[in-house]
Structures are given as C-alpha cells and as structure tokens.
C-alpha positions in Angstrom: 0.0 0.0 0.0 2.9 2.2 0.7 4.5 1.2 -2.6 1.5 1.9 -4.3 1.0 5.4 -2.8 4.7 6.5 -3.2 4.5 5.6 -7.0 1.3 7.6 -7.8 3.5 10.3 -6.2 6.0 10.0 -7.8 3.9 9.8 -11.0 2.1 13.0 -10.3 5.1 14.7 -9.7 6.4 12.9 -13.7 3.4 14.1 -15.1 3.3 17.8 -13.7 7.3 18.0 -14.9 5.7 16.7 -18.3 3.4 19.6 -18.5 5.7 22.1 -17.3 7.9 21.3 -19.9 5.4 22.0 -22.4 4.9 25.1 -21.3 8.2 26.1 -21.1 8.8 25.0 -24.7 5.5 26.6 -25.7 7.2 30.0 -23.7 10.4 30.1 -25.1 10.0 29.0 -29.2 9.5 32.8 -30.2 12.6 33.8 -28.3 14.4 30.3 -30.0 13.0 31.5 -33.3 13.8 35.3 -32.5 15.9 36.0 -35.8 13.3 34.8 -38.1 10.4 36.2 -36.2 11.9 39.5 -36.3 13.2 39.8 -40.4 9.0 37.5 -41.4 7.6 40.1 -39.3 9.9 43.3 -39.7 9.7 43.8 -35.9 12.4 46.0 -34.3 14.0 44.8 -30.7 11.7 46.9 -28.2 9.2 45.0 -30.3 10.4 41.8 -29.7 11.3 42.8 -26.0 7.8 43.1 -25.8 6.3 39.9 -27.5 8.7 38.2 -25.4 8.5 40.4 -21.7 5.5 42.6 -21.3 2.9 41.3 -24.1 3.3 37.6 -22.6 3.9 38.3 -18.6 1.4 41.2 -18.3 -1.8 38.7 -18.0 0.6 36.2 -17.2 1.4 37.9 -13.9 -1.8 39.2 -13.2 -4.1 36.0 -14.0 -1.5 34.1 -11.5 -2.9 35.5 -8.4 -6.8 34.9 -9.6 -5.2 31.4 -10.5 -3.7 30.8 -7.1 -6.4 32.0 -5.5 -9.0 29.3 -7.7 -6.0 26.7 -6.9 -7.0 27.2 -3.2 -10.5 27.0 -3.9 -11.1 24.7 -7.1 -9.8 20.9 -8.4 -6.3 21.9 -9.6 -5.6 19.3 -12.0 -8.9 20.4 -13.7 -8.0 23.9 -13.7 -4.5 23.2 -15.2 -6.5 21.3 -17.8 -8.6 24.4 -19.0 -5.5 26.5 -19.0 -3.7 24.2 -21.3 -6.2 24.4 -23.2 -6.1 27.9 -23.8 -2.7 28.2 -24.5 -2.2 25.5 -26.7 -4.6 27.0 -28.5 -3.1 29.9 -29.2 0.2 28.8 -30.1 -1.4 27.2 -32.7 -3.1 30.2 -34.1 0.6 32.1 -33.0 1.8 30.1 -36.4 -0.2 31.8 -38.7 0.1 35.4 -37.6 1.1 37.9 -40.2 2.3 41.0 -37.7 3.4 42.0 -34.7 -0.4 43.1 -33.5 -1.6 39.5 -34.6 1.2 37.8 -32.8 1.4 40.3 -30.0 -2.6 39.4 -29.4 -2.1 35.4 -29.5 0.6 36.2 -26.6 -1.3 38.1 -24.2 -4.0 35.5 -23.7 -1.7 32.8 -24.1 0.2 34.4 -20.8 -3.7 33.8 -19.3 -3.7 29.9 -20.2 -0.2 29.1 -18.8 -0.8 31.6 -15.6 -2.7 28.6 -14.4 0.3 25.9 -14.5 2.1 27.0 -11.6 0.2 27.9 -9.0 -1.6 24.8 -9.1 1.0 22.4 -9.4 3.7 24.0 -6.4 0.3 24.1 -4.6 -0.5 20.2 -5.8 3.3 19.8 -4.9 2.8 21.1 -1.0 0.4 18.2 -0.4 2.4 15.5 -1.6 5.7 16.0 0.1 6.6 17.0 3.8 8.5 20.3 4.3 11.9 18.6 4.2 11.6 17.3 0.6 9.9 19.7 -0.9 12.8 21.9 -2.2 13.8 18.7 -3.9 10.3 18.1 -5.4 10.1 21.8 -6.5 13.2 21.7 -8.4 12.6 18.3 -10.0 9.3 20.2 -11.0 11.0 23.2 -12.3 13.1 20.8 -13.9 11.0 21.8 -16.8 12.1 25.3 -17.2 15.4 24.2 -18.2 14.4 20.9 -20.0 11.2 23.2 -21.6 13.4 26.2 -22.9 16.5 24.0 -23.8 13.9 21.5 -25.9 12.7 24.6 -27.7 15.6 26.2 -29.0 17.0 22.7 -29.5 13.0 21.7 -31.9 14.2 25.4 -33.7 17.5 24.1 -34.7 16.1 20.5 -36.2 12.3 21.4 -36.9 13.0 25.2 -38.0 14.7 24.1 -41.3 12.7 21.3 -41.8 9.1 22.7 -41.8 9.9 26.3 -40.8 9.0 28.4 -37.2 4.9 28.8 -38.2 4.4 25.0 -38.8 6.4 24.3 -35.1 4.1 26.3 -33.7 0.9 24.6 -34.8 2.8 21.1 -33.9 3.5 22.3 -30.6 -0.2 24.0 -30.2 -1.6 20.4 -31.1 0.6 18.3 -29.0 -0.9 20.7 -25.9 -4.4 20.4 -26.8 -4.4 16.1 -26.3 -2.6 16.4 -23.3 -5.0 18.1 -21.9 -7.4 15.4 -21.9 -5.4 13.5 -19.2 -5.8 16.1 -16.4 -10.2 15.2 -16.5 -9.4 11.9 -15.3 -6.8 13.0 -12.1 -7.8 13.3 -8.4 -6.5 16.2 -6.7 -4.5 15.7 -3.4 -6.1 16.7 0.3 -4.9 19.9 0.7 -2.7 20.4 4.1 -1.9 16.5 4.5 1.7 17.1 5.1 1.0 20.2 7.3 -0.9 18.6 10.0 -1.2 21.2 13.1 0.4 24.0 10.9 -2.8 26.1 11.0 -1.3 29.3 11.4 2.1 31.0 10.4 2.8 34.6 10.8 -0.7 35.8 12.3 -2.5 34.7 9.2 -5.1 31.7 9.9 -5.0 29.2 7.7 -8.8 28.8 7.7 -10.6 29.0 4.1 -10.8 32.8 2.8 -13.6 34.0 1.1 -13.3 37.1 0.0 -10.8 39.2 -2.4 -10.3 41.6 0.5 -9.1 38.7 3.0 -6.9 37.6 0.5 -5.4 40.8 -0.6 -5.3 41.6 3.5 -4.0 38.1 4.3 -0.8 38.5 1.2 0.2 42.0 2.7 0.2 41.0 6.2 2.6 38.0 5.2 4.4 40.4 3.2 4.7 43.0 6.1 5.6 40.1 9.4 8.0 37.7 7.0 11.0 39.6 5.9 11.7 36.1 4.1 9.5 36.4 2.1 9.7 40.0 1.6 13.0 39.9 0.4 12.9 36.4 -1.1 10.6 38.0 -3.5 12.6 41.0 -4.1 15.7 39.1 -5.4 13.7 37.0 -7.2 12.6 40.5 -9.2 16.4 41.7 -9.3 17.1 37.8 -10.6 14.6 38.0 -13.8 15.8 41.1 -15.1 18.6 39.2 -17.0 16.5 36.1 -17.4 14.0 38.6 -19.2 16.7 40.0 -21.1 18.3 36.5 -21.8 14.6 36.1 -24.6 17.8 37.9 -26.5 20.3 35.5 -26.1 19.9 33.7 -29.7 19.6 37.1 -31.1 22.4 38.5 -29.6 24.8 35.6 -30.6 24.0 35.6 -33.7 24.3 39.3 -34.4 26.8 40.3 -32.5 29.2 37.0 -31.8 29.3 35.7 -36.0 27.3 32.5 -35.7 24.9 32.2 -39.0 21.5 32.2 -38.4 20.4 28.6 -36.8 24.0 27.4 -36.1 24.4 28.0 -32.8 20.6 27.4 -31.5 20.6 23.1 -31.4 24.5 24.1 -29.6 22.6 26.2 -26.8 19.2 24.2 -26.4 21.6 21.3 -25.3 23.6 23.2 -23.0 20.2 25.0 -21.4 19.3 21.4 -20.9 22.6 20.0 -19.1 22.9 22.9 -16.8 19.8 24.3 -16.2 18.6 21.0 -15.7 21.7 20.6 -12.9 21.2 23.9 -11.9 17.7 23.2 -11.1 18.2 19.6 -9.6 21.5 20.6 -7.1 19.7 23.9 -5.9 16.8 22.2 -4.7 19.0 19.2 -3.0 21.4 21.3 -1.9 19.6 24.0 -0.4 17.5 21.3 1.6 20.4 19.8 2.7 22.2 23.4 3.2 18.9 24.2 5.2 19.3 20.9 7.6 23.1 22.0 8.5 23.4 25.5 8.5 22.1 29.1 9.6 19.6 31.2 6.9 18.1 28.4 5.2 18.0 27.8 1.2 18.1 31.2 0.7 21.4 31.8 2.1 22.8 28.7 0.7 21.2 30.4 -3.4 22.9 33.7 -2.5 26.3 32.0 -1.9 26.0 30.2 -4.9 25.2 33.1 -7.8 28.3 35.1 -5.9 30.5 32.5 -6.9 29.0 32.5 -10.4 29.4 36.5 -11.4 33.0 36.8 -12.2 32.0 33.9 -15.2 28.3 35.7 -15.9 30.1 39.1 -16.6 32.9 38.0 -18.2 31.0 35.8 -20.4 29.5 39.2 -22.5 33.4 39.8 -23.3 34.8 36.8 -24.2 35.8 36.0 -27.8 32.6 33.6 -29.0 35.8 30.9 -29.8 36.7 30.7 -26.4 36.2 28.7 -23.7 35.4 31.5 -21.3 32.4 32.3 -23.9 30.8 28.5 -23.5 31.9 28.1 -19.4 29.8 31.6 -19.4 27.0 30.7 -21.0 26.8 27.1 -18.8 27.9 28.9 -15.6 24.7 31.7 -16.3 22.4 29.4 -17.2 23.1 27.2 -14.2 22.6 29.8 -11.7 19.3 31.1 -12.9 18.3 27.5 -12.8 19.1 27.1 -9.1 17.1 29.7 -8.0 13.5 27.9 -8.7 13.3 25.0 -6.1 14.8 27.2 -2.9 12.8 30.0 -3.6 9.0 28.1 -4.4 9.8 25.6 -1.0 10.7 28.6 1.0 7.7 30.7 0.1 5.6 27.5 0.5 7.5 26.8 4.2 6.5 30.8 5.0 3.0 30.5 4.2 -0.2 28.5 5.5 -2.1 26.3 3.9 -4.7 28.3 2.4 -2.5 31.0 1.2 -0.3 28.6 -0.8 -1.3 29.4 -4.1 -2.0 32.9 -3.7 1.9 33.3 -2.5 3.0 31.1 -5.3 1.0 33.6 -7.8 2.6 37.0 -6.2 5.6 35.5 -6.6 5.2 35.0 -10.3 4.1 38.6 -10.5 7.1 39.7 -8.9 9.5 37.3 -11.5 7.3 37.8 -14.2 5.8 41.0 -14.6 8.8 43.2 -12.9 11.5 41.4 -13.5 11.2 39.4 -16.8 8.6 41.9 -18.3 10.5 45.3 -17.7 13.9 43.2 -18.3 13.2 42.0 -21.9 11.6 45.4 -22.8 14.4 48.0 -21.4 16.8 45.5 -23.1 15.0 46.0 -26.7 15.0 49.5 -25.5 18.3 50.2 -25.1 19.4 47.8 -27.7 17.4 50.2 -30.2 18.6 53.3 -28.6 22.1 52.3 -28.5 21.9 51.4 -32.4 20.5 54.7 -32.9 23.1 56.5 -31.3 25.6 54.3 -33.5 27.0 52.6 -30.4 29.0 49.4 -31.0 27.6 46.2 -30.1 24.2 48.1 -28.9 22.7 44.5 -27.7 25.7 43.4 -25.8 25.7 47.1 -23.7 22.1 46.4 -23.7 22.7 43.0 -22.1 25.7 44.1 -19.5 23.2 46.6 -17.9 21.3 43.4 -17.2 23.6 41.1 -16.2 25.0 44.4 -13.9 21.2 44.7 -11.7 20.8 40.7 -11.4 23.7 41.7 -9.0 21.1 42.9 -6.5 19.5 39.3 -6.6 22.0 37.5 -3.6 22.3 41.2 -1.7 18.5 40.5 -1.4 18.4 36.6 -0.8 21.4 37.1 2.1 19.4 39.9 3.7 16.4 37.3 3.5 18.1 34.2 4.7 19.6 36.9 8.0 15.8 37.3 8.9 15.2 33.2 8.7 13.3 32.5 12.0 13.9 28.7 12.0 12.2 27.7 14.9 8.7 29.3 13.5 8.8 26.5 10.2 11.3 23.5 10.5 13.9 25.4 9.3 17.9 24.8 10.5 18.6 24.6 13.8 19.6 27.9 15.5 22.7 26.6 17.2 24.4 25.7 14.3 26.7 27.5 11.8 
C-alpha cells in the first residue's frame, strides 16, 4: 500500500514535470526563433522585447494571483486542464500570424492559459511532500524550465529548417491540446496533509478565505511580518531582469558574436538542458540539505552560490565567442538562474499557510514575471534600439551588461532574507548551528 502510494506520487510529480515542460517549450519558441520572427515580421528589438516580456507576462502575472487564488478554492488538475487548453490553443493560431499586433494578441492570452500551471502544481506539490523534501520536489518540478526552454531552441534548430517556425508552432499547439485530456481523469490531493497542526504562520489563519479583500489583507500581512518572504521576493525581481533579457540570447549571438542564423541554437538548447537541468536539480537538494546544517536556510545557501557564479556571468559578455570562457559563461549563467527555482518556491511554501499557498506562489510570479522578466526583456529591446541609434557598437551586448550588472542585486537580497530566517517558527535549520 505504501509502494502503491509512493508511485502515484511519484507519477504526479512525472506528469506535472511533463506539463511544465510543455509550457516552457510553448514560452520560449519565439525567443528560439527570434531571428526569423523579427526579419518575417519586420519587428524591431523593443518589439520583440515586448512579444517576449510585457505582451506575454502582463496577463501572465496578473491571472497568477486569480489562478492561485482558484488553486485554493477549485480541483487543480482540472483547472490546469482548462489552462492548457487555452494556451495550446493559441500557439497554434501564433503560427499563422502575419504582424506584430496578430502575434502580440495570441501572446497576451496565451500568458492567461499558462498563468494557471504554476500555482496549481507548487500548490498540488505542497500536499504531496513533507517540508523537508519539498525543495527537492520543487526543483525536480522546475526541472521543466530548463528541459522546456532548452527543448525549444533545440526543436528550432532541427524542426525550424525542416518545416519552418509557423508550422512548429501549430505542432506544438496540437501536441498541448491532447494532453490536456489526461488532467479530466486526475484526483486532486487533500490539501494540508503534510502540514498537520500548521494552521497558522505569521498571524494569518490558515482557515478557508472568502473574500478578495481577505486575500489581498491576508498576502500583505505575510508580506509586512515575514522579511523572508519579503525579500525572497525581491531578489527574485532583481534575478529575472537578465532572465528577461536572456529572450535575447539567440539574437544577440548571432548578431553580434558571428554564428549564421540557426547554427548556434541546437548548440545552446543542449547546454540549457545540461545545466539548467543541474542547476535546477543541485539547488533544490542542496539547499534542503544546506537548510538541515546551516544558519539562513535555502536562501542563504542560493545567495552563496550566484556570488560564486558572477566573475564567469560578466565575463562571459566579453569573451571571444571561440573561447572557452564564452561557452563556461554561458553554462555557468544558465546554471545559476536555474538554481534559484526549487529554494525559492519551498521557502515561500514553508512561510505561508495552507490556504495562502497558491496565492503566495501567484505573487511570486508577479514579482518574476511581470517586474523582472517583463521590464527586463523590454528595457533590453529598448536600449538595444537606442544604443543602435546612437551608433553605439555592439548596442545588444551594452544592452545586455546593464542586465547582467542589476541581477547583481539578486543575492544582496536573498542574504538579507536568509539573516531574517526565523527557523524555529517552520522547521527550518537549527539555530545553534553554523
């Protein structure tokens, strides 16, 4: 019976990666077929910032919080269904636009279908494992980001020649829309099964809300009594400005580093996949096991890490693109942002009760998404245009320094958080240890 259990776990947990790869894929093809996007549909780059930042995260963002605040209400797996639905959808009708408004529509209702992903899942995720694990079973879940956005520019590479960006799109659209037929038939977990007796954490009871105005009330008095959270959230903002930005990656190397359009994108879908895909798997194990030895919790155990990883982040933007500084960059950026997913998700999830989950998990996507990735791929199109203007050489790499220059802010903010870690309040590390 145990056996049995532990394997539909673990099964749920398969098939949520599953999905979130899907949506990371469906997320990241534009930016994976940015060169072609932008000369089929004459677009400049505070354009294509936009298509890929504040077009996409703007619902994206904002839909997350009524998402997380259905996930604490509603059957999760069905709700993920409908979303899925929606955004498959449109990335199917995304392959036949013929301009930026037709394209820039599909997007920004697209960002409403996939807003529903998340917050159900980390929520789904929460009832499944105990506090200890779940860093681990958040980053094998996020997982997908890597695997996702690797897969896609890795399908651009092969599928792009063969039957062109437009026709990918539909494919991918397709492939969403069966899927989606899986999630009917899936119960969702009791909610608060691993949290027995953790009915209230900060003040704020972890009794069924209501109303919008208990909600809103309940998020800000987390906000206000949990510096964790408050400043977990505000380097996760400082940490997406470069990941927003990084929509320009493709772009930027062929441009400005001499690869031909489509050589270098199977190249760097495979190395999004090996090391975000370790980035994501070692933060969340690490962190939990940081967390069970040592002072601040996961937090101060992600700050430590993306320190050690700035000299190689920064020097990566200078490096000659035949170098091995230039690939050891790239591997060493992409496995930092990748490490930040399962010790941030757990530790807002540790910080908040029950019923608050998914709300949490949605203001914390508004803070990544819509602030941070949103304003970080459009001020990089921005400046990128501005620079060009100005006849600035290399415009997209100053463009892309700036960015790399603010993520700086992201383990100031995630050391300040992990000095505020009350451990005693949520299982965290034991105080008399260092």
């Amino acid at each position: 019976m145990i056996s049995s259990k532990a394997s539909k776990i673990r099964l749920m947990l398969g098939f949520l990666l599953l999905l979130n790869i899907i949506n990371m894929i469906d997320r990241t093809l534009l930016a994976s077929f940015g060169s072609e996007i932008i000369e089929d549909l004459n677009l400049t780059d505070s354009q294509f910032g936009l298509l890929t930042g504040l077009v996409f995260v703007f619902f994206y963002s904002i839909m997350g919080l009524f998402m997380g605040a259905l996930a604490d209400r509603f059957h999760r797996p069905r709700l993920i269904a409908i979303g899925l639905v929606i955004w498959s959808g449109l990335t199917l009708l995304s392959g036949m636009a013929k301009n930026f408004l037709q394209i820039g529509l599909a997007r920004l209702f697209i960002g409403v279908g996939e807003s529903a992903m998340t917050p159900s899942a980390i929520s789904i995720i929460s009832d499944l494992f105990p506090k200890e694990q779940r860093g681990t079973a958040c980053g094998i879940y996020y997982l997908g980001v890597p695997i996702g956005a690797g897969a896609s520019f890795i399908i651009a590479g092969v599928l792009g020649p063969m039957i062109g960006w437009r026709n990918t799109f539909i494919l991918l659209g397709a492939t969403g829309l069966v899927l989606a037929l899986i999630l009917v038939f899936i119960e969702d977990p009791k909610r608060g099964m691993m949290d027995a007796g953790d009915n209230v954490i900060y003040g704020v009871s972890a009794t069924f809300s209501n109303s919008v105005k208990e909600i809103i009330s309940g998020v800000f008095h987390i906000l206000k009594t949990s510096p964790v959270v408050f400043w977990g959230i505000l380097g996760a903002i400082f940490l997406h400005v470069p990941i927003g930005a990084g929509q320009f990656a493709i772009v930027w190397i062929e441009r400005e580093r001499n690869f031909e359009v489509g050589e270098i994108t199977a190249l760097y879908g495979l190395v999004y996949i090996v090391f975000g895909t370790a980035g994501t798997f070692f933060g969340g194990l690490l962190s939990d096991l940081y967390q069970k030895r040592f002072k601040g919790g996961r937090l101060r155990f992600l700050a430590y890490l993306m320190i050690c990883m700035i000299p190689f982040t920064i020097s990566y933007r200078f490096a000659d693109s035949s170098s091995i500084l230039f690939y050891s960059g790239m591997a060493a950026g992409i496995f930092s942002i990748s490490s930040f997913y399962g010790p941030a998700f757990s530790t807002i999830q540790d910080n908040t009760s029950v019923h608050f989950r998914g709300v949490m998990t949605g203001v914390l996507l508004v803070a990544c998404n819509l602030i941070g990735l949103g304003f970080g791929a459009l001020i990089t199109g921005f400046l990128s245009d501005l620079f060009a203007h100005n006849e600035v050489f290399e415009p997209l790499t100053k463009a892309l320094i700036i960015s790399d220059i603010i993520s700086i802010g992201a383990p100031v903010c995630f050391m300040i958080a992990s000095l505020s870690y009350i451990s005693d309040s949520y299982n965290g590390p034991d105080k008399n240890k260092s």
